[in-house]
C-alpha positions in Angstrom: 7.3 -17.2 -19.2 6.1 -14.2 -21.0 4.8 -11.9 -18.6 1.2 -11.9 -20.3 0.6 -15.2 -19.4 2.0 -14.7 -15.8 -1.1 -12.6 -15.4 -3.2 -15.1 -17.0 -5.5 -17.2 -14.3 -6.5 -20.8 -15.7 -9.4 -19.9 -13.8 -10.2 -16.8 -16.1 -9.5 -18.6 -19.6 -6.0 -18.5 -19.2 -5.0 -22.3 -19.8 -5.3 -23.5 -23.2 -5.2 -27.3 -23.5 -2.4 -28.8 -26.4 -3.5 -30.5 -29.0 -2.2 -33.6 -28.2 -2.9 -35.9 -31.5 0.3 -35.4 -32.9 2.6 -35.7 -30.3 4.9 -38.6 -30.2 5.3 -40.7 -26.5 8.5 -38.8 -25.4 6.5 -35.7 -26.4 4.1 -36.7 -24.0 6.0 -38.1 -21.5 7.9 -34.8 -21.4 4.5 -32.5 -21.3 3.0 -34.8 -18.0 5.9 -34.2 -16.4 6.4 -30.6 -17.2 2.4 -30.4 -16.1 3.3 -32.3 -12.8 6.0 -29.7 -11.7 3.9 -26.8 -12.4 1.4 -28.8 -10.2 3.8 -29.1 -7.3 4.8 -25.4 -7.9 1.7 -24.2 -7.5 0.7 -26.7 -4.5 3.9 -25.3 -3.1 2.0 -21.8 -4.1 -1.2 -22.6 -1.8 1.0 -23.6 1.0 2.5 -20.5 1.3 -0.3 -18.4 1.2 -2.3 -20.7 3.7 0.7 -20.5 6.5 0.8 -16.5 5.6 -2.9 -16.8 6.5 -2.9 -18.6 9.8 0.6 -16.8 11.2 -1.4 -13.2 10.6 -4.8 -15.4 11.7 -2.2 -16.0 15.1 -1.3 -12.6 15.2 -4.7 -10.5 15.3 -6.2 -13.2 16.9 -7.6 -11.4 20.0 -7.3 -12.9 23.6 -9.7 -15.4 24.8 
């Protein structure tokens, strides 16, 4: 990836939908899947950040 669009955030306009009409099945077939790994990437993404979250949550956590 160009480091541009690494700073890009989908949620701040940074994800621009292909135009899809022309693309033959394989085409297709190859974009879902290339969408579904970026999906598990970024799942994978969330997952880290939330154990980060709850082991420094664990950590300052003061004593009942």
């Amino acid at each position: 990836m160009f480091e541009d669009e690494e700073r890009r955030s989908p949620a701040t306009g940074g994800f621009t939908p292909a135009a899809l009409a022309s693309w033959s099945e394989e085409t297709l077939r190859g974009y879902v899947a290339a969408l579904r790994a970026e999906i598990a990437r970024a799942e994978a993404a969330i997952a880290a950040r939330a154990a980060q979250r709850s082991a420094a949550d664990a950590f300052f956590r003061k004593p009942e």
